[in-house]
C-alpha positions in Angstrom: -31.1 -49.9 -17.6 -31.3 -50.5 -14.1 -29.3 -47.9 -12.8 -30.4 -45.1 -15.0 -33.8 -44.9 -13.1 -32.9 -42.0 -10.8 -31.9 -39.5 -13.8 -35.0 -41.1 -15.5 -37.1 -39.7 -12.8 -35.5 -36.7 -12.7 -35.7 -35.5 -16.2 -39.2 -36.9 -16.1 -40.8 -35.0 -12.9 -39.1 -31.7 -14.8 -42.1 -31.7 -16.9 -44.7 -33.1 -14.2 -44.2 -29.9 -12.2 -46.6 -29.5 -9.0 -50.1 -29.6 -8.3 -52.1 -29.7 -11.2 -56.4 -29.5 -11.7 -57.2 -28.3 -15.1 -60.4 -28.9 -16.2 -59.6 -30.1 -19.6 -57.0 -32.2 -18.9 -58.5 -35.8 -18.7 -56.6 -37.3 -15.8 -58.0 -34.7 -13.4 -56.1 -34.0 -10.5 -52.5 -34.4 -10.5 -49.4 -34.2 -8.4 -46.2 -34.5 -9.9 -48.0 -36.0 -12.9 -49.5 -39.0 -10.1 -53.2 -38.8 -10.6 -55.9 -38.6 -8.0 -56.9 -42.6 -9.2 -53.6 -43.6 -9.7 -52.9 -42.5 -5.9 -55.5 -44.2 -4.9 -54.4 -47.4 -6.2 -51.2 -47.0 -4.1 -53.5 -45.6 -0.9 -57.3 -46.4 -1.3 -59.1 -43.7 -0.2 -56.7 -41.1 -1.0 -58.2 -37.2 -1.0 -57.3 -34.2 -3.0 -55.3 -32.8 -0.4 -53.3 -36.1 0.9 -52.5 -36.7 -3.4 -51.1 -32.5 -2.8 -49.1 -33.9 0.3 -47.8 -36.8 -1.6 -43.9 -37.3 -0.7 -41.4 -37.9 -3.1 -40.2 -41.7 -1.8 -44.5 -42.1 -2.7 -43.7 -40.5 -5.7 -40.6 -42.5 -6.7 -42.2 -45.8 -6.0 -45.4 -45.5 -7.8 -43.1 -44.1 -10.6 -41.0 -47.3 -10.3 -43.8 -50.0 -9.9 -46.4 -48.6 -11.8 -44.1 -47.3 -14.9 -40.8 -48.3 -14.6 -41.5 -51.9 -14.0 -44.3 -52.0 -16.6 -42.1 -51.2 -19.9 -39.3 -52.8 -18.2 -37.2 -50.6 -18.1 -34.7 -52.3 -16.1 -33.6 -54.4 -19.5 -33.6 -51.5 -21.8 -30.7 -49.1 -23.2 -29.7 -46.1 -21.6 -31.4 -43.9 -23.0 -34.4 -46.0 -24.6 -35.2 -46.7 -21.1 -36.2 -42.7 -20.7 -38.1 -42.8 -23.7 -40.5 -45.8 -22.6 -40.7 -44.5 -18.8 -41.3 -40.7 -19.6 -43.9 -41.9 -22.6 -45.5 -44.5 -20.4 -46.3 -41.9 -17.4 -47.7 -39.5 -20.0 -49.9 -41.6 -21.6 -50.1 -44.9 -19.7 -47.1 -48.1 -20.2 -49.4 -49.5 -23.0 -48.9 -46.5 -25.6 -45.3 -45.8 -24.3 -43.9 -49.2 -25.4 -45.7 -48.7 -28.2 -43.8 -45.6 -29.4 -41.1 -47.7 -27.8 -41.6 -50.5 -30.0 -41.9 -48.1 -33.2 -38.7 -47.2 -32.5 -37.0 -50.2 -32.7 -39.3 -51.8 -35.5 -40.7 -54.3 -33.2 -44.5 -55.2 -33.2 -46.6 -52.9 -31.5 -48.3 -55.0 -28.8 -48.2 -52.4 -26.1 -45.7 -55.1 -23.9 -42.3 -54.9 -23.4 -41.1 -58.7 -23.4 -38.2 -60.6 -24.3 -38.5 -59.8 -28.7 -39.2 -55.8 -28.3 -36.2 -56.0 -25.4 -33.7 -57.8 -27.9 -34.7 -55.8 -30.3 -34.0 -52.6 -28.8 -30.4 -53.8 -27.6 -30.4 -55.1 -31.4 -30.8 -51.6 -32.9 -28.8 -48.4 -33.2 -30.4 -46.2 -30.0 -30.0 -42.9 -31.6 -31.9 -43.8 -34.5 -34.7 -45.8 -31.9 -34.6 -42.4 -29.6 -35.4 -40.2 -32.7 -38.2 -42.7 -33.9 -40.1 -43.1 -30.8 -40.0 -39.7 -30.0 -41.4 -38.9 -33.9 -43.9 -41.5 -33.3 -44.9 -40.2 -30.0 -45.3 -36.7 -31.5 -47.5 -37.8 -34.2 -49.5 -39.6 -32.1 -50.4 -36.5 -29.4 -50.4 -34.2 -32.4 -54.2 -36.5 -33.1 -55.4 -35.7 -29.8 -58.6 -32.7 -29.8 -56.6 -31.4 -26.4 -53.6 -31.0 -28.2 -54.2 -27.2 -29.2 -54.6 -27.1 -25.2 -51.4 -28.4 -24.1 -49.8 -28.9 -27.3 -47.1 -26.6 -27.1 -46.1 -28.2 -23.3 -45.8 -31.8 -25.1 -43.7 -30.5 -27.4 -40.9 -29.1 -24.9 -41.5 -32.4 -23.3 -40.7 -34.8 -26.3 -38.2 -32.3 -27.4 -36.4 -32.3 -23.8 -36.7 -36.2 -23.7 -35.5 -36.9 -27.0 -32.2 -34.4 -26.3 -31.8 -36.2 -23.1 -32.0 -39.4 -24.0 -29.7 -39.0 -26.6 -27.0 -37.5 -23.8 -27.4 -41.1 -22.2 -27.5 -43.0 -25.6 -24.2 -44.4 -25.9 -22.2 -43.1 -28.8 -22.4 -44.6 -32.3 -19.2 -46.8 -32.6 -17.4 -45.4 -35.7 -17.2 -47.8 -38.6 -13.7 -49.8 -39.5 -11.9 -47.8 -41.4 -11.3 -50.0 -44.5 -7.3 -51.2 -45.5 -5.1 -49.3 -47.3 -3.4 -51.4 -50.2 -1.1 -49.9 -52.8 -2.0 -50.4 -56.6 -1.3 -52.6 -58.1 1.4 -51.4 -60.3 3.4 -49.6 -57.6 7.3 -50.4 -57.9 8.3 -52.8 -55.3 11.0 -51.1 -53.0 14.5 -51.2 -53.9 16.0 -54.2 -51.8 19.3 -53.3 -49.9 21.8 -55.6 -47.6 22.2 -59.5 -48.6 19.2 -60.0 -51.0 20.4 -57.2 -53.1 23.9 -58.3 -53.1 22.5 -61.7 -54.4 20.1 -60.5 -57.1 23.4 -57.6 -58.5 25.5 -61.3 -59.1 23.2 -64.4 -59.9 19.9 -63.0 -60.2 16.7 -63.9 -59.6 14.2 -63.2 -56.7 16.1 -64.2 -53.2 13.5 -61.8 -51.2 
């Protein structure tokens, strides 16, 4: 949802941390999970050490155009909204409405559009949370760097999923069905007129 994109961001950029060059990790550089070519999409030319300078409004608007925008976020539940954003900056907006989708049992495209949107307003969004998130484990558990950073993407889906669940609105409680006496339970004694009636001509003046 459109106003959720701030705490969004903010659970998001606890798991991006700072500067970041590992040389197994395929997206290279990284500040604040924006990689050196993703920087240079937003500011062509872009070195090492301006992508280490980057500020946070930078930060926040490539998170919002490049991410945000891209799984649609804006149209998406509380919570489910987290779920696409935070999977789509970890492993690009194609995979994260994917796990997205999986979560809601829509097709897995890799788009956000008007059938995965109803259908994630559709479903209950503590049961999509907890499917995406499964989905999304699965998925990095298949990766040959996962014995690398593994146990990081775990905390990660494990902090997402719990957070997103916080923002999820509650399960509305089911009707609680009517209560009807049985069948054979005596009628109440009748008092006042329609008593005095029955006691001296009988019959049923209820």
């Amino acid at each position: 949802m459109k106003e959720n994109f701030a705490a969004c961001l903010a659970e998001t950029l606890r798991h991006e941390g700072g500067w970041s060059d590992h040389p197994k990790d395929p997206g290279g550089a990284t500040m604040k999970g924006v990689t050196l070519d993703t920087y240079r999409r937003w500011r062509p030319g872009a070195t090492k050490a301006q992508l280490r300078a980057i500020t946070d409004a930078e930060v926040a608007a490539i998170y919002r155009k490049g991410y945000w925008d891209a799984v649609n976020a804006d149209d998406l539940p509380a919570g489910l909204d987290l779920v696409a954003f935070d999977g789509a900056i970890n492993s690009g907006p194609s995979r994260g409405a994917k796990w997205l989708q999986a979560g809601v049992g829509a097709k897995q495209d890799g788009k956000v559009g008007p059938a995965t949107i109803a259908a994630a307003r559709a479903y209950d969004t503590r049961t999509a949370v907890n499917r995406a998130c499964d989905a999304r484990l699965a998925f990095l558990r298949t990766l040959g760097t996962w014995p690398t950073f593994g146990k990081g993407w775990s905390r990660r889906v494990a902090s997402v999923r719990s957070t997103a669940l916080a923002m999820a609105a509650p399960a509305r409680p089911a009707p609680k069905p009517a209560v009807y006496p049985p069948a054979n339970t005596p009628a109440a004694p009748q008092t006042g007129f329609c008593a005095w009636l029955k006691r001296h001509f009988g019959g049923n003046h209820a």
